[in-house]
VMD Tcl script that draws the C-alpha trace (Angstrom):
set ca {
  {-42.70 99.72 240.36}
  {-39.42 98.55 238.50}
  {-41.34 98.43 235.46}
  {-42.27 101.89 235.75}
  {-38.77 102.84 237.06}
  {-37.55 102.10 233.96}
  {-39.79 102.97 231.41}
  {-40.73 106.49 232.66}
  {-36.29 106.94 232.83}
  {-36.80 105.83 229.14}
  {-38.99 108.25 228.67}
  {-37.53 111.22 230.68}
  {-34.11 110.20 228.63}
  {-35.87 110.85 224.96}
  {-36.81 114.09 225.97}
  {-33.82 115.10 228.15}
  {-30.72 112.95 227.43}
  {-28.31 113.38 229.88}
  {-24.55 114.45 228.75}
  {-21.81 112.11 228.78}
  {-19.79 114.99 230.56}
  {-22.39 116.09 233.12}
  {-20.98 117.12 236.42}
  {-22.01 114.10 238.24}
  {-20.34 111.64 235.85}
  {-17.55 114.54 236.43}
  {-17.27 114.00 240.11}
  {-17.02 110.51 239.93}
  {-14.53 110.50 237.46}
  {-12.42 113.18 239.90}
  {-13.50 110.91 242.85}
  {-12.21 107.32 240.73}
  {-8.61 109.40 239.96}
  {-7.93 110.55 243.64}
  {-8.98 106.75 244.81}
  {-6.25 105.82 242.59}
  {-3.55 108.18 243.90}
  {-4.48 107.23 247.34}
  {-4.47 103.41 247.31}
  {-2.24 102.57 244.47}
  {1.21 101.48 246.06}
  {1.97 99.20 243.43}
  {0.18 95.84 245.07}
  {-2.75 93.84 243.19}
  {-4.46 94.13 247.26}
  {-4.03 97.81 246.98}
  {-6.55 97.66 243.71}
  {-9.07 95.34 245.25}
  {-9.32 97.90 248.60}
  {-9.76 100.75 246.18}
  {-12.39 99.22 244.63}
  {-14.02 98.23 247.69}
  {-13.75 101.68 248.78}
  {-15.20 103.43 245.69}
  {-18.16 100.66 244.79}
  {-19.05 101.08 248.63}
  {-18.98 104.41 249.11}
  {-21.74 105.11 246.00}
  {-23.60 101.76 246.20}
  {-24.14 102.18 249.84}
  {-25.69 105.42 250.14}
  {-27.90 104.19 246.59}
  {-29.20 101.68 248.73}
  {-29.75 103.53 252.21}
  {-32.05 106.11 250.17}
  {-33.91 104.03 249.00}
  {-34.55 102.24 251.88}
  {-35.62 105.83 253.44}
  {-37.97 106.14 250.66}
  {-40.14 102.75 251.02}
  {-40.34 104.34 254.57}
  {-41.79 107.25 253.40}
  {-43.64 106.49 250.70}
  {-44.17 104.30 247.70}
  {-43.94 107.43 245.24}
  {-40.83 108.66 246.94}
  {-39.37 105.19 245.92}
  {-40.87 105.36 242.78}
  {-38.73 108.75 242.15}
  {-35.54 107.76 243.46}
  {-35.70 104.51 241.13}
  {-36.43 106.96 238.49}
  {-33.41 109.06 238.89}
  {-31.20 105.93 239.63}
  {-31.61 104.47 236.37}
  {-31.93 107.52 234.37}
  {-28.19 108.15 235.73}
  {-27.16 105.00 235.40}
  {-28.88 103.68 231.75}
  {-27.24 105.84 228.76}
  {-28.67 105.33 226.11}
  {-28.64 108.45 224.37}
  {-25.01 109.10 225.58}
  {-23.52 107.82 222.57}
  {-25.80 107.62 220.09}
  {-25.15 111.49 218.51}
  {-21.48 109.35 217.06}
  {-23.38 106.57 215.82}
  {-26.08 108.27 214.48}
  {-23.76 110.89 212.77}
  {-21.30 108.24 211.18}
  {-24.74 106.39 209.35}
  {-25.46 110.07 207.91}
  {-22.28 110.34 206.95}
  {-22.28 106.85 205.73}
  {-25.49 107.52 203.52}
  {-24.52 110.74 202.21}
  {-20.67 109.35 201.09}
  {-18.67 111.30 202.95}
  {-16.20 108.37 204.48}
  {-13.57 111.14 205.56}
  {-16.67 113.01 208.22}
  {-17.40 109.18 209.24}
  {-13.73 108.32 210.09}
  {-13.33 111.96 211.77}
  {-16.38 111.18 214.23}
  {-15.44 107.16 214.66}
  {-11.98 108.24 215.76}
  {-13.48 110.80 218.41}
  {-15.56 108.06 219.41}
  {-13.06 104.86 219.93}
  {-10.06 106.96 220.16}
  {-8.55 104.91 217.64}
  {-6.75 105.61 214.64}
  {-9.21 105.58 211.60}
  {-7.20 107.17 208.76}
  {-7.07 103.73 206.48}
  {-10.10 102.45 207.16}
  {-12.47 101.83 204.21}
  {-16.36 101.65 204.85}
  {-16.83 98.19 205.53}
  {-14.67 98.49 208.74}
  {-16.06 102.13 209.56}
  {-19.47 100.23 209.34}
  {-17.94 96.98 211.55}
  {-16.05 99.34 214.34}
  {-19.92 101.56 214.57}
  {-21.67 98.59 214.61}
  {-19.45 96.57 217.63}
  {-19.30 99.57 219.63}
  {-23.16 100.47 219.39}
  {-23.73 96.82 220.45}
  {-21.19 96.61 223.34}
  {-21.92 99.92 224.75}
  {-25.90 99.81 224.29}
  {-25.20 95.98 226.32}
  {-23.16 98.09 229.41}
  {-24.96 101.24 229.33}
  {-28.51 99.36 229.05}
  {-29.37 95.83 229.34}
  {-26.47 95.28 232.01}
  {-27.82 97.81 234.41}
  {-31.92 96.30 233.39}
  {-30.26 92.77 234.72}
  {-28.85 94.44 237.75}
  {-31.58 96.47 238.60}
  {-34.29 93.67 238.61}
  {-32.44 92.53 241.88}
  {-33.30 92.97 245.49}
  {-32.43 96.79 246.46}
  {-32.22 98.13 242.38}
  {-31.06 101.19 242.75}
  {-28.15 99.86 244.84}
  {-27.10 97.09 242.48}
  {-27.51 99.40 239.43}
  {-25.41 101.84 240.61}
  {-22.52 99.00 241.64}
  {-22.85 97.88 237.83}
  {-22.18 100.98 236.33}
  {-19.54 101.97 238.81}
  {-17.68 98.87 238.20}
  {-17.60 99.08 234.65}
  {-16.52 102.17 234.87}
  {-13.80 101.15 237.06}
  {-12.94 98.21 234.58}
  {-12.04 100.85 231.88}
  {-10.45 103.56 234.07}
  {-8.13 101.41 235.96}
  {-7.07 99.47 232.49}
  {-7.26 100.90 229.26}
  {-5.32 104.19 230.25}
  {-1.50 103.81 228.85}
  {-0.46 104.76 231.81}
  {-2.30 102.11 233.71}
  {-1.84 99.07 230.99}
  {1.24 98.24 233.19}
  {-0.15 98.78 236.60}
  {-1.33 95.71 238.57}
  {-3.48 98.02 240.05}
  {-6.43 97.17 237.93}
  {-6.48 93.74 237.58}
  {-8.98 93.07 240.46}
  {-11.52 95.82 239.01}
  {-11.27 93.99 235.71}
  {-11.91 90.58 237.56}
  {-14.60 91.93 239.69}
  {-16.35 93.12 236.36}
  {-15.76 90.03 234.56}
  {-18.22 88.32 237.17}
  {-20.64 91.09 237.62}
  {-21.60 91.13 233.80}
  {-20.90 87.31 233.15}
  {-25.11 86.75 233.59}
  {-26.04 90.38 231.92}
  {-23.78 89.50 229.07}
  {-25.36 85.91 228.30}
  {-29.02 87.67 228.49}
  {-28.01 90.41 226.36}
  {-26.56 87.77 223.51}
  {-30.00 85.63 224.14}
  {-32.21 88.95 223.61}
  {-30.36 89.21 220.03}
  {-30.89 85.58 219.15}
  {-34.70 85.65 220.09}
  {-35.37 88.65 218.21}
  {-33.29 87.81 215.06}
  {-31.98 84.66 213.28}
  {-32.05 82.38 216.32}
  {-29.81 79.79 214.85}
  {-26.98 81.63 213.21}
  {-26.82 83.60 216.61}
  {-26.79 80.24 218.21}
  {-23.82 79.06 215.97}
  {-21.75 81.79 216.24}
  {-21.99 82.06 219.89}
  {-20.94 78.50 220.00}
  {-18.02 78.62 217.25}
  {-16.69 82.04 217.81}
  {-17.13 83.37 221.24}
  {-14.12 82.70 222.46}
  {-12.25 84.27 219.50}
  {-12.15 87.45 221.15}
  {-9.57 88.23 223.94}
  {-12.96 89.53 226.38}
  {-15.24 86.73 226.87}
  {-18.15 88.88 227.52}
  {-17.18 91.22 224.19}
  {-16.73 88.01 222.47}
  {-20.49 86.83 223.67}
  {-22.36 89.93 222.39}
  {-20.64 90.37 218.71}
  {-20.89 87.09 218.00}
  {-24.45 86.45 219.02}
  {-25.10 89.89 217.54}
  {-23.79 89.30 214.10}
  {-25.26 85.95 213.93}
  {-28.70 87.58 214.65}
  {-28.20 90.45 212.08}
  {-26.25 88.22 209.31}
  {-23.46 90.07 209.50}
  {-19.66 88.99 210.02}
  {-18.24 91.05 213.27}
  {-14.60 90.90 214.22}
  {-11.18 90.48 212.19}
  {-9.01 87.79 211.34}
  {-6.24 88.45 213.39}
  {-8.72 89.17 216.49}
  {-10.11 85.25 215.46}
  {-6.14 84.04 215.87}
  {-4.98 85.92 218.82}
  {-8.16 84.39 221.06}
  {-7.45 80.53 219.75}
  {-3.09 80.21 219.92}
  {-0.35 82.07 220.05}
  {-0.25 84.56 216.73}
  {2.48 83.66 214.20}
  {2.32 83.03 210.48}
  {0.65 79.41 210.31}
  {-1.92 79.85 213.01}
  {-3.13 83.60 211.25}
  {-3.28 82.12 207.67}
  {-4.70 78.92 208.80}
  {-7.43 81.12 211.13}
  {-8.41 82.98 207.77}
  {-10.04 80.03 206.64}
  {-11.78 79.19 209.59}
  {-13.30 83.17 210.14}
  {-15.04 82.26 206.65}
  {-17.01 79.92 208.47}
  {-18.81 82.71 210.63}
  {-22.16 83.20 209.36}
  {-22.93 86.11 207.63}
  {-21.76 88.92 204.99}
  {-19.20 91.41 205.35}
  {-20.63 94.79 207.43}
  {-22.27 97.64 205.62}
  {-23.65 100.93 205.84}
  {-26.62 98.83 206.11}
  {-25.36 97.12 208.70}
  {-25.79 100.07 211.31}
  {-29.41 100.36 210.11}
  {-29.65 96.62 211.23}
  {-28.00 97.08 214.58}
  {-30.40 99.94 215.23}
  {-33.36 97.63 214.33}
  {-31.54 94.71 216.60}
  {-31.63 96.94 219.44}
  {-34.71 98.15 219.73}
  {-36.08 94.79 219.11}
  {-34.32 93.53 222.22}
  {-35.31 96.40 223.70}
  {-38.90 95.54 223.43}
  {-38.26 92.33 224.21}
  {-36.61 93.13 228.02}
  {-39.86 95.44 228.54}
  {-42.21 93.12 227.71}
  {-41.00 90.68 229.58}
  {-40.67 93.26 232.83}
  {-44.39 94.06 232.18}
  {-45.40 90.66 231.89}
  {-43.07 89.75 235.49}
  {-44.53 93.02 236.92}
  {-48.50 91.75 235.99}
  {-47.37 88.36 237.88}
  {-46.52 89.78 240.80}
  {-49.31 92.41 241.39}
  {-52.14 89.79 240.58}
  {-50.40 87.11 242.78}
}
mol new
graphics top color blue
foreach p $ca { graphics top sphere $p radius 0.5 }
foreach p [lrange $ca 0 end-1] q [lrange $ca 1 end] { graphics top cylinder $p $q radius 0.2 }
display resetview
């Protein structure tokens, strides 16, 4: 059943993809804000009841449903896990930017690919030349394909899917809307949904990182998990780009993003980090580069199902 679950969401999502602003996502964006307003008093206790409040109150119902439906029927399950990960996957949520800045890319027009890579990050793209348009496409497509796809297959392979699936996305969510806000950078208010994140994707992001080593150059992936992980200031980030650009060849992350995750950032410790971001395997990113990723993920893709099917076989012959 899970391996149907998720391929006929797969399926459904090719044909139909499902807004990044669709009223649902809407309500729980509303619903995340007013939780916020209500419990935050200026306390790091206030932030872990909020988020106790808002995971449980959509992860509990997921759950209760679904329960309902193995009452009722196997097929009622069946279309419940359906709609649960078609809600919760995402994979086409995104990919109109990415797929836009390659055209763009391809056809020369850097100016188009900077417009459409700032509405994407939000971040100021005005001096960026196309090996860091090509970088910035690249490390988002991998990060958010990892949250948006492979964290929420990890999460719904456990005991009561749709439930788990649902607390995966919500708390990622909550990771982001509780932390990356200016107004919220300075709020303790967050810190506990960052934490609580931090542990829910620690396995998903270490499987995600192993699917790009197995299906591209296992031992540069390898080394540059090893050496260069922990050059990022997110662990998990830190994980996926390396392992990423070791599997595709290709040299992710900056030089001063290489210092600020080893020591304190001054003069010495940048120049002398220079040398040592040389060392990560690979060649600077490319319009190529995004054709690469796209390859990269649909390998690992493919890789995830097969191993669902073959887990799914397993279990109905035993």
């Amino acid at each position: 059943m899970t391996f149907l679950s998720i391929l006929f969401a797969l399926l459904i999502e090719q044909l139909k993809p499902l807004r990044a602003d669709n009223p649902i996502y809407a309500g729980i964006k509303a619903f995340a804000a007013r939780i916020e307003n209500w419990f935050n008093a200026g306390h790091p206790h206030h932030g872990r009841l909020g988020w106790v409040m808002m995971v449980g109150a959509l992860t509990l119902p997921a759950g209760l449903i679904y329960w309902v439906c193995l009452r009722i029927s196997p097929l009622a399950a069946l279309a419940w896990n359906i709609l649960i990960v078609y809600l919760t996957l995402g994979f086409r949520h995104y990919s109109h930017y990415f797929t836009s800045i390659q055209l763009a890319l391809n056809s020369g027009d850097e100016l188009a690919a900077r417009a459409l890579l700032a509405e994407w990050t939000k971040e100021d793209t005005a001096d960026m030349d196309v090996s860091e348009i090509s970088r910035i496409a690249s490390e988002k497509a991998l990060v958010t394909t990892h949250r948006h796809v492979f964290g929420v297959f990890f999460w719904f392979l456990m005991p009561v899917g749709p439930a788990c699936a649902v607390m995966y996305r919500v708390s990622e969510y909550l990771a982001r809307a509780w932390n990356e806000p200016d107004h919220m950078k300075q709020e303790v208010f967050g810190r506990f949904a960052e934490r609580a994140f931090y542990w829910i994707d620690w396995i998903p992001a270490r499987f995600t990182a192993s699917a790009f080593a197995v299906v591209g150059n296992f031992e540069d992936a390898i080394y540059a998990w090893r050496n260069f992980a922990d050059r990022w200031k997110d662990e998990a980030v830190g994980i996926i780009l390396s392992a990423g650009g070791g599997a595709m060849g290709v040299r992710f992350g900056t030089p001063v993003e290489f210092a600020m995750g080893v020591l304190p950032v001054d003069a010495a410790t940048v120049d002398s980090t220079l040398e040592t971001a040389d060392a990560f395997p690979g060649d600077q990113p490319s319009p190529r580069t995004l054709q690469s990723t796209v390859g990269l993920v649909w390998r690992a893709m493919l890789l995830w199902m097969s191993l669902l099917l073959l887990l799914s076989v397993a279990v109905w012959l035993g």
